[in-house]
BALO-292791 format. One line per field, with one value per residue (C-alpha): x, y, z. Coordinates in steps of 0.02 Angstrom, whole numbers, plus 50000, padded with zeros to 5 digits. Example, Ala and Ser with C-alpha at 12.3 -4.5 7.8 and 13.67 -1.06 7.14 Angstrom:
X = c(50615;50684);
Y = c(49775;49947);
Z = c(50390;50357);
END
This chain:
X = c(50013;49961;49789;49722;49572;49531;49410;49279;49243;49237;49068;49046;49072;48929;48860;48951;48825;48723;48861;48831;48942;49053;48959;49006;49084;49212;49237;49267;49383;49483;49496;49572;49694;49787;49819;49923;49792;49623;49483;49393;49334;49319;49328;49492;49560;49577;49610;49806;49806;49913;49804;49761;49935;49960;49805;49873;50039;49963;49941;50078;50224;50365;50273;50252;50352;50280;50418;50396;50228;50198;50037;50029;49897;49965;49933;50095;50099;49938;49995;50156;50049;49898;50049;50144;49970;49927;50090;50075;49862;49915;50099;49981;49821;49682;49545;49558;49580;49598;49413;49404;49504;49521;49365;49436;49577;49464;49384;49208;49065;49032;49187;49313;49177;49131;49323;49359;49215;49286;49453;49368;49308;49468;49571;49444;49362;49197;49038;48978;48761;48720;48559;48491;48321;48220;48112;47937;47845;47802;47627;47502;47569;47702;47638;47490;47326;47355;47529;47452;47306;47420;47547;47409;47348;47474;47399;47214;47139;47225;47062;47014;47199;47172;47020;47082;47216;47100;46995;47139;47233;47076;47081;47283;47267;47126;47221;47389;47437;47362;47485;47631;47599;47566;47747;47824;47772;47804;47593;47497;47379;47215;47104;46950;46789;46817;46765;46663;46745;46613;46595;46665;46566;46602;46765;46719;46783;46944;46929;47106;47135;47216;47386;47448;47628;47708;47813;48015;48083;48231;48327;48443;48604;48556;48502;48664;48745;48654;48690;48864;48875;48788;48891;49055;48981;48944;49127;49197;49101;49147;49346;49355;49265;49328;49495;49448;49293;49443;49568;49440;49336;49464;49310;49279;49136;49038;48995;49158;49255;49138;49189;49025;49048;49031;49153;49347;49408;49592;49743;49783;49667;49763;49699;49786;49944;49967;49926;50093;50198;50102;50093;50279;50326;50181;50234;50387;50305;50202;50092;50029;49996;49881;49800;49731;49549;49555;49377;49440;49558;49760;49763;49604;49635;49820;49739;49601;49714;49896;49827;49819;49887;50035;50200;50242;50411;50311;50175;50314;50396;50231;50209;50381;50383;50198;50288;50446;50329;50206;50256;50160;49993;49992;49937;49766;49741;49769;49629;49484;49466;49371;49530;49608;49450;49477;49676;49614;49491;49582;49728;49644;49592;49768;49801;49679;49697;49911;49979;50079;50259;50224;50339;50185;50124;50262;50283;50109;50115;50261;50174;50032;50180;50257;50088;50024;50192;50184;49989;50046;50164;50033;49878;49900;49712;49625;49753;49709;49519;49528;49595;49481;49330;49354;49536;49516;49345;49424;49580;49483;49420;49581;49668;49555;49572;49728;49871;50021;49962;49951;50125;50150;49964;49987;50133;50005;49886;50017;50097;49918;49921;49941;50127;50017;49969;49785;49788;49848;49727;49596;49640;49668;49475;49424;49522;49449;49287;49310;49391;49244;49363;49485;49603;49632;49642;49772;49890;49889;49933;50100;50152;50107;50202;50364;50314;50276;50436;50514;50442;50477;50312;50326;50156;50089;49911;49949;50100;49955;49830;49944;50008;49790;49785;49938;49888;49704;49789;49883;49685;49653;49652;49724;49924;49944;49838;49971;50094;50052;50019;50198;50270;50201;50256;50446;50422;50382;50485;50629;50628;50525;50620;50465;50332;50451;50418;50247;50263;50365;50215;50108;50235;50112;50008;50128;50217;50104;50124;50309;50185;50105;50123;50141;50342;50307;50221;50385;50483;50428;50407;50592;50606;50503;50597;50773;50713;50650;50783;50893;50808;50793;50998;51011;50903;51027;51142;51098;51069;50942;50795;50667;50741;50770;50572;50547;50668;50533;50412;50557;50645;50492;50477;50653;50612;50468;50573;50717;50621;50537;50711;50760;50608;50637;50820;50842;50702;50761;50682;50536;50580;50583;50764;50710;50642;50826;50929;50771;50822;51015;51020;50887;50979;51156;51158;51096;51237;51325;51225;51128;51252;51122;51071;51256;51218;51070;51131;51271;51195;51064;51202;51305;51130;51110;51132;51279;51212;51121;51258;51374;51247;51270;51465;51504;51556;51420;51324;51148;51007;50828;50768;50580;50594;50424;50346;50184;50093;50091;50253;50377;50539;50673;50841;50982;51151;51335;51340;51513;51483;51372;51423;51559;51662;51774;51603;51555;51712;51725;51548;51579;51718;51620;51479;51592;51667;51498;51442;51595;51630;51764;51796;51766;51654;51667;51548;51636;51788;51687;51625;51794;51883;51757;51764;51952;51997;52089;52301;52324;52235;52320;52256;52210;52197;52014;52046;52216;52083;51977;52140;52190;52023;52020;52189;52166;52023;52102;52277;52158;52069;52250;52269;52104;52091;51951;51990;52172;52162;52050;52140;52309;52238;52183;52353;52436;52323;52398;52575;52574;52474;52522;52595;52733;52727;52529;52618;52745;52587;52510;52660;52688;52539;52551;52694;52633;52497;52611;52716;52556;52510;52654;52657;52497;52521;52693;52621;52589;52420;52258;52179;52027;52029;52104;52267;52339;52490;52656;52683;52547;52608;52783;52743;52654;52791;52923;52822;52826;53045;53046;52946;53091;53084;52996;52916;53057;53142;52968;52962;53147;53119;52981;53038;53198;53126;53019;53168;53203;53053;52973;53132;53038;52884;53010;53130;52968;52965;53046;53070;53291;53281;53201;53261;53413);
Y = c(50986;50902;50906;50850;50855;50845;50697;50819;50863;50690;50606;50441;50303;50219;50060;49967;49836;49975;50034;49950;50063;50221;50392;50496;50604;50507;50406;50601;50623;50431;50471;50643;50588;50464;50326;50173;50067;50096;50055;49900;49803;49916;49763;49695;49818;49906;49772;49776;49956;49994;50114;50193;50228;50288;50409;50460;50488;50639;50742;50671;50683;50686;50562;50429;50332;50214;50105;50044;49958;49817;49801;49609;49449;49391;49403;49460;49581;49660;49664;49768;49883;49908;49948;50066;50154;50152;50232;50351;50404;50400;50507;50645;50619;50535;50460;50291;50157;49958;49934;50040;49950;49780;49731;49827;49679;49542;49607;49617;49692;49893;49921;49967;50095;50161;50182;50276;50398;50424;50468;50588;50684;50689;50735;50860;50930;50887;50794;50636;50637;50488;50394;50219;50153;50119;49982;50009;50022;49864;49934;49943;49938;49852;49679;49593;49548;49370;49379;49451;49329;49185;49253;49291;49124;49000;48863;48869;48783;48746;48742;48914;48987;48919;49009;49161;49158;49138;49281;49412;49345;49407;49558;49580;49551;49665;49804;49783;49934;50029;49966;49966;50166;50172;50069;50199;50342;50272;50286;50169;50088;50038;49901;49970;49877;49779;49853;49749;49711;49716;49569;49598;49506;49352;49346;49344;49163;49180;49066;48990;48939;48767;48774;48694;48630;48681;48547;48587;48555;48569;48458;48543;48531;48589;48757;48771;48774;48917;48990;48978;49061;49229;49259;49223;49363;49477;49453;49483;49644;49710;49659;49750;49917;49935;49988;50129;50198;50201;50287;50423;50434;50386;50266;50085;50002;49956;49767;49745;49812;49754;49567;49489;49520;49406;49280;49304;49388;49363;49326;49201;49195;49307;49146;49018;49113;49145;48944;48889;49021;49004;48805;48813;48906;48809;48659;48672;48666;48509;48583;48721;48621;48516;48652;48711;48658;48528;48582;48782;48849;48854;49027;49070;48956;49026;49193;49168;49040;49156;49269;49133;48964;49010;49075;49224;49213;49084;49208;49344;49239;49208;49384;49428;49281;49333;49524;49438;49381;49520;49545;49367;49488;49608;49539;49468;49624;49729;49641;49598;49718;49599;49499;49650;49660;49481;49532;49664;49588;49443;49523;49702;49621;49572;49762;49769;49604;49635;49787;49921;49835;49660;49612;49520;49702;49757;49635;49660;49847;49803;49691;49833;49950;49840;49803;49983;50035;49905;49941;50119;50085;49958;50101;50233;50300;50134;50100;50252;50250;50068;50156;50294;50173;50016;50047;50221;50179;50032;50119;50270;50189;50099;50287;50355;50231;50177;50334;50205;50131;50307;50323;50139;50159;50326;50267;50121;50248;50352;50204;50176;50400;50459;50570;50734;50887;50859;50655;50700;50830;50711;50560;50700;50757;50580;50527;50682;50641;50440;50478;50616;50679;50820;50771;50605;50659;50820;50674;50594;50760;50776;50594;50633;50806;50715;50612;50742;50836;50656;50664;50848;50887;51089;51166;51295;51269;51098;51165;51289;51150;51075;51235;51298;51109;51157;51320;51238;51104;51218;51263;51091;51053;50880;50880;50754;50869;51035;50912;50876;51054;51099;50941;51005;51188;51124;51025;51181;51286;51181;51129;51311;51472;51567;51484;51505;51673;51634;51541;51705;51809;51691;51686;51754;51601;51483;51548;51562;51373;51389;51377;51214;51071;50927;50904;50848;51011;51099;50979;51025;51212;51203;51123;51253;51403;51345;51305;51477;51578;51491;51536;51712;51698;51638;51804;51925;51836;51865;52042;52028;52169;52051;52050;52251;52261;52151;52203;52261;52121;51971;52082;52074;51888;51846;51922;51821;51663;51694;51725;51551;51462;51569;51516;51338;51325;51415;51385;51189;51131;51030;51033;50875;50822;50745;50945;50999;50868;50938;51092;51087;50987;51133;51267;51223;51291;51468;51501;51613;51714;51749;51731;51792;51619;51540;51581;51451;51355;51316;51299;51172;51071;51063;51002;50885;50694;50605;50504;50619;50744;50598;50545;50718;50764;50608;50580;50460;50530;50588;50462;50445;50396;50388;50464;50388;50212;50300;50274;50431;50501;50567;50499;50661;50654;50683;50767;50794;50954;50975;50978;51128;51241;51369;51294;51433;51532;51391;51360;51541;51545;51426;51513;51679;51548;51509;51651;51735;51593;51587;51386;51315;51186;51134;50961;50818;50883;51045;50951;50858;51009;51091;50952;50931;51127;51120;51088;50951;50947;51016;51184;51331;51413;51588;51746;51695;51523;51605;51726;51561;51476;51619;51630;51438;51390;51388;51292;51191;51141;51126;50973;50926;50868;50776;50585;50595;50746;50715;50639;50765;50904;50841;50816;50999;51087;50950;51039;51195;51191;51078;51201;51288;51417;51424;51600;51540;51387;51521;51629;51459;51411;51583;51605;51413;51452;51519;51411;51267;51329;51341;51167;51089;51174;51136;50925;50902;51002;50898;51022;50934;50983;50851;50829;50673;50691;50607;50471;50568;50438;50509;50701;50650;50551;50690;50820;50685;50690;50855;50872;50747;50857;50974;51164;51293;51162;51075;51242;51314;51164;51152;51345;51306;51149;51259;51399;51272;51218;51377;51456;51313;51189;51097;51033;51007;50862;50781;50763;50640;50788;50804;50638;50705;50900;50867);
Z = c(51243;51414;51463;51637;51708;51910;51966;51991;51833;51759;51739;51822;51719;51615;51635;51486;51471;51390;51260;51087;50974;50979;50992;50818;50909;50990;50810;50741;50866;50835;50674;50675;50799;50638;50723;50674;50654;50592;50727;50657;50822;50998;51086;51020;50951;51124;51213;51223;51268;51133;51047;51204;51226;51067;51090;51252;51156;51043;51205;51306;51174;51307;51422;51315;51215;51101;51052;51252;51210;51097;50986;51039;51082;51229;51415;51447;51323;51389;51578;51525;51437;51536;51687;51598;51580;51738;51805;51683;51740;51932;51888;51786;51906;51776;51851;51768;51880;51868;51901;51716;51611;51675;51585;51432;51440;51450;51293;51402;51293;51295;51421;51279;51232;51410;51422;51257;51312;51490;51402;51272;51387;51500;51351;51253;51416;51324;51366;51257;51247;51271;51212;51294;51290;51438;51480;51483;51658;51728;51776;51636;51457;51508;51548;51465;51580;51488;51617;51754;51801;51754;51899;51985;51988;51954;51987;51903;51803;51619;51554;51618;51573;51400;51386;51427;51310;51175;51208;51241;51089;50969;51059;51040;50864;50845;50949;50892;50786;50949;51051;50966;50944;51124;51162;51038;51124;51302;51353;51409;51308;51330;51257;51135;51081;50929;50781;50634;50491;50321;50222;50040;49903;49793;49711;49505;49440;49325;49173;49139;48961;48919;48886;48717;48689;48514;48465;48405;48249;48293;48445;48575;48496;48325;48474;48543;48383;48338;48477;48496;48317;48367;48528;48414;48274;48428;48490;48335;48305;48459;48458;48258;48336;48517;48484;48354;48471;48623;48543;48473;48653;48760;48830;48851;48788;48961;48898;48845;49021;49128;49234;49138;48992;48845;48836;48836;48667;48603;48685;48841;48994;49121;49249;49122;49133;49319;49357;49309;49399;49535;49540;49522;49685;49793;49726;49839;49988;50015;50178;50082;49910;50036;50116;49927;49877;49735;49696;49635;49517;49594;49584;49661;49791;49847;49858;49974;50081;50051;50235;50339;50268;50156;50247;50223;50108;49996;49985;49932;49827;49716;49688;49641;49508;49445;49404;49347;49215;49205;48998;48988;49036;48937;48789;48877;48960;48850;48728;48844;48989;49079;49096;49211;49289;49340;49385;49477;49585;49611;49702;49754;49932;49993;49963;50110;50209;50219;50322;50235;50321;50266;50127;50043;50029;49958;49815;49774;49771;49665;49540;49503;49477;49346;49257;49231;49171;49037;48999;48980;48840;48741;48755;48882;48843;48894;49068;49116;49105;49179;49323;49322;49303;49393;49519;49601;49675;49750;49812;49886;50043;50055;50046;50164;50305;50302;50304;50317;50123;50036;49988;49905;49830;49744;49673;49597;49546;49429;49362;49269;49222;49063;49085;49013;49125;49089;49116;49294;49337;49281;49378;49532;49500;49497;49649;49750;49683;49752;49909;49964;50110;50087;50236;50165;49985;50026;50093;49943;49853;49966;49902;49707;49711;49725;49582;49467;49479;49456;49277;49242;49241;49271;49226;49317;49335;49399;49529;49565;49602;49737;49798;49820;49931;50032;50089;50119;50218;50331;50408;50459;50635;50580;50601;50486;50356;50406;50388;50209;50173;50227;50126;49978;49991;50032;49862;49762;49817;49822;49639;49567;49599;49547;49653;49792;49776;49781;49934;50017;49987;50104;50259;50376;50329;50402;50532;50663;50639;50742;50923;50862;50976;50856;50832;50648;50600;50675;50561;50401;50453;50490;50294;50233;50326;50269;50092;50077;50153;50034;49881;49959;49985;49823;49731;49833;49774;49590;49595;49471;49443;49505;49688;49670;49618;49768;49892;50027;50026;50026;50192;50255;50232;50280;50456;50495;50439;50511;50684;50656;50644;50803;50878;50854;50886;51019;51121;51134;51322;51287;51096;51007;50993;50798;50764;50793;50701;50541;50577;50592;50432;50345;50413;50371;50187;50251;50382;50292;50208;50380;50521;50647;50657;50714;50895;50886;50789;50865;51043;50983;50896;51080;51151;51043;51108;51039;50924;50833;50820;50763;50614;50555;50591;50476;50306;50252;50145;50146;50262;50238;50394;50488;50639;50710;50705;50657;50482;50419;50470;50338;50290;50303;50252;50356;50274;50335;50403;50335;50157;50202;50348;50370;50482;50548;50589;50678;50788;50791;50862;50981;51066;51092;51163;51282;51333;51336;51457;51571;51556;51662;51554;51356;51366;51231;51109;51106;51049;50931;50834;50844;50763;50647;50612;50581;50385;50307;50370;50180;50201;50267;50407;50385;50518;50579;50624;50726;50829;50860;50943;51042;51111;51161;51205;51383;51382;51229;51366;51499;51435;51389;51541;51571;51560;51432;51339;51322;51155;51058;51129;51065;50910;50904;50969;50828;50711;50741;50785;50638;50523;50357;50315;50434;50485;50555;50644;50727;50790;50872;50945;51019;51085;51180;51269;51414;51441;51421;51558;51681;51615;51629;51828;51864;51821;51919;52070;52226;52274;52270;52129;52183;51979;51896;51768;51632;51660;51640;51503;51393;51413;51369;51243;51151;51176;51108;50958;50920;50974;50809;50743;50732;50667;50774;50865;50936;50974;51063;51170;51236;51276;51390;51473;51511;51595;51666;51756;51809;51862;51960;51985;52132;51991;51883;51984;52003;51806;51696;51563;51593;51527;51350;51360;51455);
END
């Protein structure tokens, strides 16, 4: 989508001195657009111009790449942005000029903000109300008569001044709640007689007794004894009833779980066991054991020091020996509540402080993983209402702000589920509940999906919880939320053959999503459409009564898909090259059961740059890649293409292509896909792949003689005149012989072609190869060189063939 809008219609700029925060609209508007980083501080965060590139980016998809700018500090790094931007505002005529955002680079207050408003309304078309207070008027309410005669007269008399003050300061205390209405409601005010004030009567005396001191019998340690004694009966009453009220509520007694509660009841101090390991790896590195503070406990002090004191690998290796030793937990846990309480809090904010690519993430992500897998298997009841209680209303805000962390935290949030159908849909309700937006909690959804047909959970009113979210996602005006919504209905259908007939009763819901401008919304509709057309392939297929019952309402279905993967396929200028490698890889499995599609197909595959089409014409098994740097994009996998496709209909395909299209020449990828096409040396060659040489051979000994094609064409004709069984060897070799004779003319000819040729060397070197040969080959080739020699003698004395054909 490009938007533009002409200077005229842009409001001038406001004054940034008066710009304090962002308007909620504009924040509405940040938000929905998902960018990399979460907005935290206008002023810096802006700065760079990275965001603003990367907000620029959402409209601009073809403009603006966003691996060019750098999300850096440095002067340098902000010149190189703040230039690419401005090339890019004068090439599609913005109104934003140096004087704009040269003050948002030297991080001056309110210009960030007067910027991001300019740019909302350039990109939405839409005015931003803004409110600013005005000074009061200078006449009247605005400044005291105390001010006036003392500018009046600066130089009187102290005396007299000091007067003066006096008297108006009664009368400003008598008046004030007057005047601060009248400042309120922008009047001005005026001064009124004083009013009296009645005298209240004689306060009654209050008699205060004596107080009397009662002596102890008792001194202060026989007290603490005593004490001591009832908080160890409390404990013990609590630790011999918690574990039968838990397993029979499936709740927690609050005291208990709560971080004060009463002292620490059996096993090890979580705190006592994490010292050593974590001693052990500082201990190593002298700077950092120094940096510490003596005065708090190791542990503590590593983790408020680890984001800005302790290197990074140290930091990583920490965390990686605290879940190598995780087992060493469980039994403090596990027993007192409070202790993971304690766990939890003490390492929850570097889920926060470190960014979802830091390793240090990573290995703490990794350590929550390993400890709620272990709680699971001591009580699964209580790990999962500690999550319910105390982690999910920590994680939500952490969910909700930060896409790039949902994936690795909702991967912490099951390993602390119960494996049952109702556990999940509990700790979904309380999740939704915590998180309070639906956007934000619908991506979540798309990463637990996955996760729950890892287990083999297969219930239907749960698949029909996430399939209700997916079809509510596909509403949203967020991409990322359609995204998610298509995710989700890929999943289901994928692994459920009857919800993907579910999902093939709700086409029309979807595939008005093939004109949407995001490219990753086109990505997952091409999942979707080549999911479902192969479980649609696959119920033909079958013959069973359910797709006779159904016939009418899946052809209808299979019509609007298939017109979607036209749609996107075909239609390739201005499509994103990473929707077509989705789609070729989706698409491949459905080729022959819908050959309407090869025309495409094929077309977008020749279009595709090289080393995309390489990634997916080679044997190396399937790739998970992430096609964009952004937080929230999926990872997709990429598969060879020729475990998958037919490859005569392909080659096939390709010929009528280019016949259809009148090419004077084959170019490298056509070669590419041809050879690719071809099977194994070991595999005959049937009547079809025959037809597909006949129709190619000219342009197949054309590129024979081209510098750069040479090689990949030999290869081909080797293919063939090579080829099993012999009889289809004797058909290719028949059919090459006149085209060899107007090849081998056209190279010894002394015309000026104004093309360049292949060395002699490498043309006779290929037909020696195939004289050893022998057979039908050797024989083919002596009869052309010798009619060669008789037809067009002249060409032929210019050869060195008499030397290898005598």
């Amino acid at each position: 989508m490009t938007v533009g809008t002409s200077p005229a219609t842009v409001e001038p700029a406001l004054p940034a001195a008066a710009l304090s925060s962002l308007p909620r609209e504009v924040l509405k508007w940040l938000q929905s657009l998902d960018l990399s980083y979460s907005v935290r501080n206008v002023k810096r965060d802006f700065a760079n111009g990275f965001l603003i590139a990367e907000i620029f980016s959402r409209y601009h998809m073809q403009d603006i790449s966003m691996h060019t700018f750098d999300n850096g500090l440095k002067s340098s790094t902000k010149n190189d942005n703040w230039e690419q931007l401005f090339r890019f505002f004068r090439k599609h005529h913005y109104p934003i000029s140096r004087v704009d955002f040269e003050p948002v680079m030297e991080s001056q207050n309110g210009a960030a903000i007067a910027l991001l408003i300019r740019i909302y309304t350039l990109l939405t078309n839409r005015t931003v109300p803004i409110f600013m207070v005005e000074d009061l008027p200078e006449e009247g309410s605005g400044m005291s008569k105390k001010a006036e005669a003392t500018l009046e007269a600066p130089n009187a008399n102290p005396e007299i001044i000091e007067e003066r003050d006096d008297h108006h300061g009664r009368q400003d205390r008598q008046d004030a709640y007057q005047i601060f209405q009248a400042a309120r409601q922008h009047k001005l005010a005026e001064r009124s007689v004083p009013k009296a004030v009645a005298q209240r009567g004689e306060a009654v005396p209050l008699e205060i007794p004596e107080v009397s001191a009662r002596s102890l019998n008792r001194n202060v340690a026989q007290m603490r004894v005593q004490q001591a004694q009832q908080v160890q009966a409390l404990q013990k009453s609590r630790n011999t009833t918690s574990t039968s009220q838990r397993k029979s509520t499936g709740q927690v007694d609050a005291a208990q779980t709560s971080p004060g509660g009463i002292g620490f009841v059996g096993g090890k101090p979580v705190v006592d066991v994490m010292r050593p390991i974590v001693s052990g790896v500082l201990q190593e590195n002298d700077q950092v054991m120094k940096s510490l503070d003596p005065r708090k406990d190791v542990v503590v002090s590593f983790m408020e020091l680890c984001r800005t004191h302790v290197p990074q690998p140290t930091c990583v290796r920490v965390f990686q020996a605290i879940t190598a030793q995780t087992h060493l937990l469980i039994d403090g846990v596990m027993k007192s509540p409070a202790e993971f309480w304690r766990v939890w809090k003490l390492l929850c904010p570097a889920l926060v402080e470190f960014s979802e690519r830091n390793p240090v993430f990573e290995s703490i992500v990794s350590f929550f993983k390993t400890l709620g897998q272990l709680m699971n298997k001591e009580d699964a009841p209580l790990t999962q209402q500690l999550l319910i209680d105390g982690m999910l209303p920590s994680l939500a805000p952490l969910l909700v702000e930060c896409p790039g962390k949902r994936e690795p935290l909702c991967e912490v949030v099951y390993a602390y589920t119960q494996p049952q159908v109702l556990s999940r849909l509990n700790v979904l309700r309380a999740l939704k509940e915590s998180m309070s937006q639906m956007p934000a909690y619908v991506s979540c959804l798309s990463y637990f999906l996955p996760m729950e047909i890892q287990v083999g959970l297969q219930d239907e009113h749960l698949l029909r919880h996430y399939q209700y979210y997916a079809l509510v996602a596909l509403q949203s005006p967020q991409p990322s939320v359609r995204v998610a919504g298509l995710a989700m209905l890929t999943e289901v259908s994928k692994e459920f053959g009857n919800f993907a007939h579910n999902v093939l009763h709700e086409t029309d819901t979807f595939c008005n999503l093939v004109a949407d401008d995001w490219w990753e919304v086109q990505g997952q509709l091409m999942l979707l459409t080549g999911c479902l057309l192969e479980h649609a392939a696959s119920v033909q297929a079958e013959g069973t009564s359910a797709e006779r019952d159904l016939e009418a309402m899946q052809k209808t279905a299979e019509q609007r898909l298939l017109r979607v993967a036209d749609e996107l396929m075909s239609n390739t200028k201005g499509r994103s090259k990473v929707v077509i490698q989705i789609g070729l890889c989706s698409l491949a499995k459905v080729l022959r059961p819908y050959p309407q599609l090869l025309p495409g197909y094929v077309t977008a595959l020749l279009q595709q740059p090289a080393q995309f089409r390489h990634r997916i014409l080679e044997h190396q098994g399937t790739i998970r890649k992430r096609y964009s740097i952004g937080t929230s994009s999926r990872v997709y996998e990429e598969c060879c293409l020729l475990d998958f496709w037919p490859g005569v209909d392909i080659a096939r395909t390709m010929a009528e292509v280019a016949a259809s299209q009148n090419l004077p020449h084959l170019e490298t990828e056509h070669f590419e896909v041809l050879t690719c096409c071809l099977p194994e040396s070991s595999v005959d060659l049937d009547d079809t792949w025959l037809m597909v040489f006949e129709k190619m051979k000219n342009y197949i000994f054309v590129a024979f003689l081209d510098p750069v094609l040479h090689d990949l064409a030999v290869e081909v004709v080797r293919r063939y005149w090579l080829c099993r069984p012999q009889a289809a060897a004797q058909r290719a070799l028949d059919a090459s012989k006149k085209t060899l004779l107007q090849i081998l003319r056209l190279h010894y000819s002394d015309a000026a072609t104004g093309e360049a040729k292949i060395k002699e060397t490498a043309l006779v070197d290929f037909l020696r190869e195939m004289k050893e040969a022998g057979g039908a080959v050797a024989s083919m080739l002596q009869s052309v060189v010798d009619q060669f020699r008789e037809v067009h003698n002249v060409e032929f004395q210019r050869s060195t063939l008499a030397k290898l054909f005598g």
